[in-house]
C-alpha positions as CSV (number, residue, x, y, z in Angstrom):
1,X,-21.1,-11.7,19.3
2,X,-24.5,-11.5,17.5
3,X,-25.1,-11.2,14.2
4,X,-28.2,-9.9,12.4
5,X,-29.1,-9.1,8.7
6,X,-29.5,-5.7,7.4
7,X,-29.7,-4.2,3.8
8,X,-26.5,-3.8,2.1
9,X,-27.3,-0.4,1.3
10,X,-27.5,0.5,5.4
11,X,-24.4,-1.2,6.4
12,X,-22.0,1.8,6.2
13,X,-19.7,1.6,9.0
14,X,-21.2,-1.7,10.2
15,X,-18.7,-5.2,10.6
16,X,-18.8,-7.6,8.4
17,X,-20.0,-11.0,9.9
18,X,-19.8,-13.0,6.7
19,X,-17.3,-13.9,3.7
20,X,-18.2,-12.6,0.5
21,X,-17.2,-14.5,-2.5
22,X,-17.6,-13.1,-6.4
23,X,-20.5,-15.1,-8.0
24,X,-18.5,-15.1,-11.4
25,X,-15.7,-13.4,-13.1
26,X,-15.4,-10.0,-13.1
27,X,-15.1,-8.5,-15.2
28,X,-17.4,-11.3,-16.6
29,X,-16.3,-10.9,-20.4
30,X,-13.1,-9.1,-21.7
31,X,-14.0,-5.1,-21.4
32,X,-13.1,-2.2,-23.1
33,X,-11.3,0.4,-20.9
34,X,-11.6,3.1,-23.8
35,X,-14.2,5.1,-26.3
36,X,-12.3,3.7,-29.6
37,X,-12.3,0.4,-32.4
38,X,-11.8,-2.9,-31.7
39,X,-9.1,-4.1,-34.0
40,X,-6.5,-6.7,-34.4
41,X,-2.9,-5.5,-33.1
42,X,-1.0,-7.0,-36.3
43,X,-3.2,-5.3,-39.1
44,X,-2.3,-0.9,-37.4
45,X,-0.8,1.1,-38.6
46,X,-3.0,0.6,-41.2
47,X,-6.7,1.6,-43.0
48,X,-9.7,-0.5,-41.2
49,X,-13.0,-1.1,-42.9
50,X,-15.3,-0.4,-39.9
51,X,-18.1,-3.4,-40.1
52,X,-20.2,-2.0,-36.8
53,X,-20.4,-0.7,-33.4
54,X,-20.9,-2.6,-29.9
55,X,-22.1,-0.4,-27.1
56,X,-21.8,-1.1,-23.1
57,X,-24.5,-3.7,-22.2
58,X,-24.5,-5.4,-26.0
59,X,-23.1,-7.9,-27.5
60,X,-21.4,-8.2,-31.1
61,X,-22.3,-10.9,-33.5
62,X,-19.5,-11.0,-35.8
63,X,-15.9,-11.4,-35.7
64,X,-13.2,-9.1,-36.0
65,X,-11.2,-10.4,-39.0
66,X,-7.8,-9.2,-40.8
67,X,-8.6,-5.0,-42.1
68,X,-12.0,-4.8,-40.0
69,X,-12.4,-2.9,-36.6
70,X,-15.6,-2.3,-35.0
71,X,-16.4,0.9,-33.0
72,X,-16.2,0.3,-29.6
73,X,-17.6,2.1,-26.4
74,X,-16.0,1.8,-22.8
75,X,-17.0,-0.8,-20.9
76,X,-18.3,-2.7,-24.0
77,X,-17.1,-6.4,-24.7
78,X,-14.6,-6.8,-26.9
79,X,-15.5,-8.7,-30.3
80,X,-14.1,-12.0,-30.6
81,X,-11.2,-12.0,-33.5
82,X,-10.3,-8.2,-31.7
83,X,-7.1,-8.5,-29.5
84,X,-6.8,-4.5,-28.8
85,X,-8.5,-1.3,-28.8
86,X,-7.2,2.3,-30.1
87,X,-8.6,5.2,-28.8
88,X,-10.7,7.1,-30.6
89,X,-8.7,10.5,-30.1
90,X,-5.9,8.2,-32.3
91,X,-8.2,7.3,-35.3
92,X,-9.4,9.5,-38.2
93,X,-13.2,8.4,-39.7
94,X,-14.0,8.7,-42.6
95,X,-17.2,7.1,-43.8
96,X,-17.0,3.2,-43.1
97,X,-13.1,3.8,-43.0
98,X,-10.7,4.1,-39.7
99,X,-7.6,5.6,-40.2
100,X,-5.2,4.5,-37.5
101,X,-1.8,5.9,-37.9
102,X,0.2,4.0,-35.0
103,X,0.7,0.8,-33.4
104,X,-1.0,-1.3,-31.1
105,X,-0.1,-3.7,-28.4
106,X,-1.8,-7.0,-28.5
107,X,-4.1,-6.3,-25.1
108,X,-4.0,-2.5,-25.2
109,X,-7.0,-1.0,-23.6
110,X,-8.7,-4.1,-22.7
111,X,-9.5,-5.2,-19.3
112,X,-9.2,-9.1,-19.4
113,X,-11.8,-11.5,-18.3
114,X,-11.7,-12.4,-14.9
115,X,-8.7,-9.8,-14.5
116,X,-10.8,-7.9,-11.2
117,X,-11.8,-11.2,-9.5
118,X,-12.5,-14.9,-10.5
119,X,-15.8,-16.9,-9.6
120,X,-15.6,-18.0,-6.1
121,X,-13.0,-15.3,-5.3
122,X,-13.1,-14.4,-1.6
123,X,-13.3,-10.7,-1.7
124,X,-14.7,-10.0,1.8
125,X,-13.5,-11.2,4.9
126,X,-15.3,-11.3,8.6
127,X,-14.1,-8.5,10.5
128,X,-14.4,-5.7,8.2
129,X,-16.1,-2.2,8.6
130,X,-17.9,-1.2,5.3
131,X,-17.5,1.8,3.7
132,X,-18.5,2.9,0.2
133,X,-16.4,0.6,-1.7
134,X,-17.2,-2.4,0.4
135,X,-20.9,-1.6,-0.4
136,X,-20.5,-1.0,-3.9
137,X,-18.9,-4.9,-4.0
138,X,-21.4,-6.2,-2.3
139,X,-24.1,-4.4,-5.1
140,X,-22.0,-5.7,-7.7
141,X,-22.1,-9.3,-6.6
142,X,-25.4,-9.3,-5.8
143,X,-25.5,-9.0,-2.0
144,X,-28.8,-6.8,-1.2
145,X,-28.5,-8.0,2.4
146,X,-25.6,-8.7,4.2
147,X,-24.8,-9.7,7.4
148,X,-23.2,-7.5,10.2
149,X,-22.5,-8.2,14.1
150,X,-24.7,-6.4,16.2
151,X,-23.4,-3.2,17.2
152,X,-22.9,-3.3,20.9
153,X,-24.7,-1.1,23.5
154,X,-22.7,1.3,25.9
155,X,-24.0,2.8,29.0
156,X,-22.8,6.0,29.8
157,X,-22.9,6.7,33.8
158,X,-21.7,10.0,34.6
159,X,-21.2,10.5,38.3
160,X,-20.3,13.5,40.3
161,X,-21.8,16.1,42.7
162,X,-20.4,19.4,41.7
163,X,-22.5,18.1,37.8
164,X,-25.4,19.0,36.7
165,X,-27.4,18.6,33.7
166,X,-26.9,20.2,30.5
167,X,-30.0,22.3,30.1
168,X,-29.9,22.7,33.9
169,X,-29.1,25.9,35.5
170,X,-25.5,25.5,37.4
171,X,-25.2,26.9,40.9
172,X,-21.7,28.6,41.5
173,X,-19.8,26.0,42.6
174,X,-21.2,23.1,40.0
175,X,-21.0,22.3,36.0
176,X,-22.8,21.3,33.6
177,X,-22.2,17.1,32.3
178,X,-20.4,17.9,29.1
179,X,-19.1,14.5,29.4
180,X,-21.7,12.1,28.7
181,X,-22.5,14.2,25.6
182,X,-19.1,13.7,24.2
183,X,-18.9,9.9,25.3
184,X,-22.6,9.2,23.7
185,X,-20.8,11.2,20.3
186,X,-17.3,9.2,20.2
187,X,-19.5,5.5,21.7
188,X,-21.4,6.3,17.8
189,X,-18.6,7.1,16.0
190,X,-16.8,3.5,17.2
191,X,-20.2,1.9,16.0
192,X,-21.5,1.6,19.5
193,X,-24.8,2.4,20.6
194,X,-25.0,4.7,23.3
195,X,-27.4,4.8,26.1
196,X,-27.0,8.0,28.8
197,X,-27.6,7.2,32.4
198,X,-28.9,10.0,35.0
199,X,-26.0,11.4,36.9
200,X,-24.7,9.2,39.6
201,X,-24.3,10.8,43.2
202,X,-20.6,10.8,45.4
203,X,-22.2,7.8,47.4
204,X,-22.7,4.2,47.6
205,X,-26.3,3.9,47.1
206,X,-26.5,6.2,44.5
207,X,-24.0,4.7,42.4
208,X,-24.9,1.3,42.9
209,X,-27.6,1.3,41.5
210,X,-26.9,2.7,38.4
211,X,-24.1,0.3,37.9
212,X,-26.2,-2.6,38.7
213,X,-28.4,-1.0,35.5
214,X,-25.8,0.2,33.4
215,X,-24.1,-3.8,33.5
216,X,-27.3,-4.6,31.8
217,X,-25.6,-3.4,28.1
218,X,-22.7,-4.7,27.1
219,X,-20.0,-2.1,27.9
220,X,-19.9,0.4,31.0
221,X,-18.0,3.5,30.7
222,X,-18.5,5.6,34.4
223,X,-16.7,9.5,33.8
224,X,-15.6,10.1,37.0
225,X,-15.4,9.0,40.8
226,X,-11.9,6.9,40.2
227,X,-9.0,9.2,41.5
228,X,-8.0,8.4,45.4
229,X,-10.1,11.3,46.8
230,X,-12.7,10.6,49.6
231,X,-15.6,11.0,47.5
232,X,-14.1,9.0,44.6
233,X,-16.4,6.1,45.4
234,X,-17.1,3.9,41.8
235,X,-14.2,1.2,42.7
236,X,-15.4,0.7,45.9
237,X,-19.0,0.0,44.2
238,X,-17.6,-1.7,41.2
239,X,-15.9,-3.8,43.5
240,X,-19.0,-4.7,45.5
241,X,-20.7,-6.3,42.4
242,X,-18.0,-8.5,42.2
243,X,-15.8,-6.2,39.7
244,X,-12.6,-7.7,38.5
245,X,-10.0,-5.0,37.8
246,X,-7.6,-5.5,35.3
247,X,-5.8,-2.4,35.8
248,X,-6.4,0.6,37.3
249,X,-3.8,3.4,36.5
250,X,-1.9,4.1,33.6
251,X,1.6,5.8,32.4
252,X,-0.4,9.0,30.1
253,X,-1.7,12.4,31.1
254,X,-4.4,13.6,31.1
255,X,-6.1,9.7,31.7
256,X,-3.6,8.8,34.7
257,X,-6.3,7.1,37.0
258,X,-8.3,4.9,33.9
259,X,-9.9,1.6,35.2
260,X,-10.6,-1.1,33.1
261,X,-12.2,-4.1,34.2
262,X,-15.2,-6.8,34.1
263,X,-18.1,-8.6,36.4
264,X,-18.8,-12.0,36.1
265,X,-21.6,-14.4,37.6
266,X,-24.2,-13.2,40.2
267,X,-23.1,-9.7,39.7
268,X,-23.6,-9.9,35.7
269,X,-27.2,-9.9,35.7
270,X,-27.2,-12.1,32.5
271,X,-24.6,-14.2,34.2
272,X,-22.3,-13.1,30.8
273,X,-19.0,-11.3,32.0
274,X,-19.7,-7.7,31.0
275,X,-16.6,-5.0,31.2
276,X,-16.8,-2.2,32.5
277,X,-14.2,1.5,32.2
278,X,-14.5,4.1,34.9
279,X,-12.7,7.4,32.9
280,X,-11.7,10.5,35.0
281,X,-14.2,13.1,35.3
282,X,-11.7,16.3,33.6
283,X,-13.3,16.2,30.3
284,X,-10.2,16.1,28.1
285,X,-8.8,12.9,30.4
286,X,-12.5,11.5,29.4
287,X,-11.9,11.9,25.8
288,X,-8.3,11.3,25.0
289,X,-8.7,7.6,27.5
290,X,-12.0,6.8,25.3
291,X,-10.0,7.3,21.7
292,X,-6.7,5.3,23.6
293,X,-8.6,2.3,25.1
294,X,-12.6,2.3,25.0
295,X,-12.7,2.9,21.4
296,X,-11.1,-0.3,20.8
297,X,-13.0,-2.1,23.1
298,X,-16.4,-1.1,21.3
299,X,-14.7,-1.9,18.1
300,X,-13.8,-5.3,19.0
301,X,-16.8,-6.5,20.3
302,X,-18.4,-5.4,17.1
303,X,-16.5,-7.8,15.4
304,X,-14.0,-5.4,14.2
305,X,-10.7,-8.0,13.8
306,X,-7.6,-5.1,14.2
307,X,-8.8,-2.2,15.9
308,X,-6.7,1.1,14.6
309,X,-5.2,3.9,16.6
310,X,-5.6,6.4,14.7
311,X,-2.4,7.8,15.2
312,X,-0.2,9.7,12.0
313,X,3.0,11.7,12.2
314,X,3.3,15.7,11.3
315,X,5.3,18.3,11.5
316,X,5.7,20.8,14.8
317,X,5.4,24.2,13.8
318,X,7.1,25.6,16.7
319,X,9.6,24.5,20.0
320,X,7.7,21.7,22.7
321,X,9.3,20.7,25.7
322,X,7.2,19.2,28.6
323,X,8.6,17.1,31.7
324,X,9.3,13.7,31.0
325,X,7.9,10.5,33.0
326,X,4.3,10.3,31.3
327,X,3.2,10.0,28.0
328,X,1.1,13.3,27.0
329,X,-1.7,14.1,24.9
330,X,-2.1,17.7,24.1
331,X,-4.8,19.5,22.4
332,X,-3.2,20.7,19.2
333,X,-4.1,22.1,15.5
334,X,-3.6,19.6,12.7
335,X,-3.2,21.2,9.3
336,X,-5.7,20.7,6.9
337,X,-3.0,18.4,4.4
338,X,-1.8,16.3,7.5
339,X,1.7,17.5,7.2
340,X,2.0,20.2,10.3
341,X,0.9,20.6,13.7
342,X,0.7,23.5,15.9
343,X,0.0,23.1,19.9
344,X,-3.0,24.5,20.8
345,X,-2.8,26.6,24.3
346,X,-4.8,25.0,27.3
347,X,-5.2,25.3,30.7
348,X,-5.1,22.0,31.7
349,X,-7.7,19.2,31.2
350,X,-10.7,20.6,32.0
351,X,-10.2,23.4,29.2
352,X,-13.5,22.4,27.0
353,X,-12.9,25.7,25.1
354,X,-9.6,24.5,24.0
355,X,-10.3,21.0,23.3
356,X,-13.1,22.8,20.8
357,X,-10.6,24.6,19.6
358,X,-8.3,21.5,18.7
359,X,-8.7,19.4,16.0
360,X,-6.6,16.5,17.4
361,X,-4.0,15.7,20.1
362,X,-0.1,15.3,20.5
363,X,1.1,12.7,21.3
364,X,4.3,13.5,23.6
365,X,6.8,10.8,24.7
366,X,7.8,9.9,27.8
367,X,11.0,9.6,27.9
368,X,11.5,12.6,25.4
369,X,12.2,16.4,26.7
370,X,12.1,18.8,24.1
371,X,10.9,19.2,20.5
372,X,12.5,21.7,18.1
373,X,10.2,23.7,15.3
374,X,10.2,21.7,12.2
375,X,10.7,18.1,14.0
376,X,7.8,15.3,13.6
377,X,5.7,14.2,16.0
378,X,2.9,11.5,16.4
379,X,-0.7,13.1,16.5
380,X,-3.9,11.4,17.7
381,X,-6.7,11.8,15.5
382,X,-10.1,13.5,17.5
């Protein structure tokens, strides 16, 4: 996998391709976690003659001795001879006076040094996407650059002739290629680049050739021309080029007849094995085998280390039953908290308006007949 540089500040969502260690402690000094006085624990309750104030980003001079406290801002360090800090909502001022009328824990409101992270910390691993939080520790250690593996680049080879393209007016018997539009949208979303390839034709020639370009990047993903029809030709090409397949049908619906595979040597024109998935052409088979097995393909060779399903659990608002033998994925309504689901109505996997409609899918198990209202479920993120 390569690896390239970039500024830390436009690695959201990129993998981490380095370990990131804390250049000191953090926090570096022992901090204040309250707007209050700095005192010592043993001399409250008590009166407190109020020798200063220490504001975050200074440092106080003195030391805190027996009947002093010094007014203290969060995130300030904490004088030396001060072992605790009491709110400010718990004191009474009055002139250089601090009237505290309760106890204090030795500690109380003080982050210790070093208590976040010690110098030389690991605190980043390899293999990590970056978020907000991951960027934010990379700021605070000092990190302006970072580096990332290269996000890898997907072709996207529709084929078919009943398709069309998009802005492309239709005749009556074709479509229009809402696949590669939604393949080039969930191929970003997994950090891939994606690269759309003009629609390949139900023959030989026309499909070779864009699969001889499309091995060029480093994943294939073909929507279409792998069921056992007579114009389903892309295994018959893929094996030509010296395809390996490593499966080519699998136990779910919609998604039945997924192929996954790779081409090594002469037909590699790098000579580097390069996979390859050919997805069935219905576009909700296309999406829901992408999210199952393409998505963690990208992922991987990104650096990612443990790929997620994004699968959670939620709670059937009404009856299921389906027929069992396969595992299904059904467009469905997930509720805005997470915690119900309702199935969405379709009329079978080429139902775009439905799959717009849905916000995830259900996940419903084989060997399983019936669901009542009220029982949970596993749901598959969109």
């Amino acid at each position: 996998m390569d690896i390239e540089s970039v500024a830390a500040a436009d690695a959201d969502q990129r993998v981490l391709a380095e370990q990131i260690r804390a250049d000191r402690d953090y926090p570096p000094f022992p901090r204040s976690a309250r707007d209050g006085f700095a005192i010592r624990a043993a001399d409250v309750p008590g009166v407190l003659r109020v020798i200063g104030e220490v504001r975050a980003g200074e440092t106080f001079r003195r030391s805190v001795h027996a009947g002093n406290a010094v007014e203290i801002m969060t995130g300030a360090p904490v004088p030396e001879g001060a072992d605790a800090v009491v709110m400010i909502e718990h004191t009474r001022r009055e002139a250089e006076l601090a009237k505290i009328g309760r106890t204090a824990k030795v500690g109380e409101n003080i982050t210790p040094r070093g208590a976040e992270a010690r110098g030389g910390d690991v605190l980043l691993e390899p293999g990590q996407r970056l978020g907000y939080a991951e960027i934010a520790l990379l700021a605070m250690v000092g990190h302006a650059h970072v580096q990332v593996f290269r996000r890898p680049r997907v072709a996207i080879l529709p084929t078919g002739d009943e398709i069309v393209e998009e802005g492309a007016q239709p005749g009556a018997a074709q479509i229009r290629n809402s696949n590669a539009a939604a393949l080039a949208v969930q191929v970003r979303r997994a950090g891939g680049v994606p690269q759309i390839f003009p629609i390949a034709r139900d023959n030989d020639e026309s499909t070779r050739g864009l699969v001889s370009r499309g091995l060029e990047a480093d994943l294939l993903l073909l929507s279409g021309g792998v069921s056992a029809g007579k114009y389903d030709v892309v295994e018959r090409v893929l094996a030509a080029a010296g395809g390996e397949f490593l499966f080519d049908r699998v136990l779910i619906q919609p998604g039945q007849p997924v192929v996954f595979g790779r081409v090594v040597g002469n037909g590699s024109r790098d000579g580097v094995a390069k996979f390859f998935f050919g997805l069935p052409g219905n576009p909700a088979s296309t999406m829901v085998t992408f999210e199952i097995f393409a998505r963690a393909a990208i992922e991987k060779m990104q650096g990612l280390a443990h790929p997620p399903l994004r699968l959670l659990r939620a709670s059937l608002t009404r009856e299921l039953r389906h027929k069992p033998g396969l595992t299904r994925f059904l467009p469905a309504r997930l509720s805005a908290d997470g915690v119900t689901v309702e199935p969405e109505p379709w009329k079978g996997s080429g139902d775009v308006v439905a799959l717009a409609r849905a916000n995830a899918f259900l996940m419903v198990e084989s060997d399983r007949e019936s669901w009542a209202a009220g029982d949970d479920i596993r749901v598959l993120l969109k």
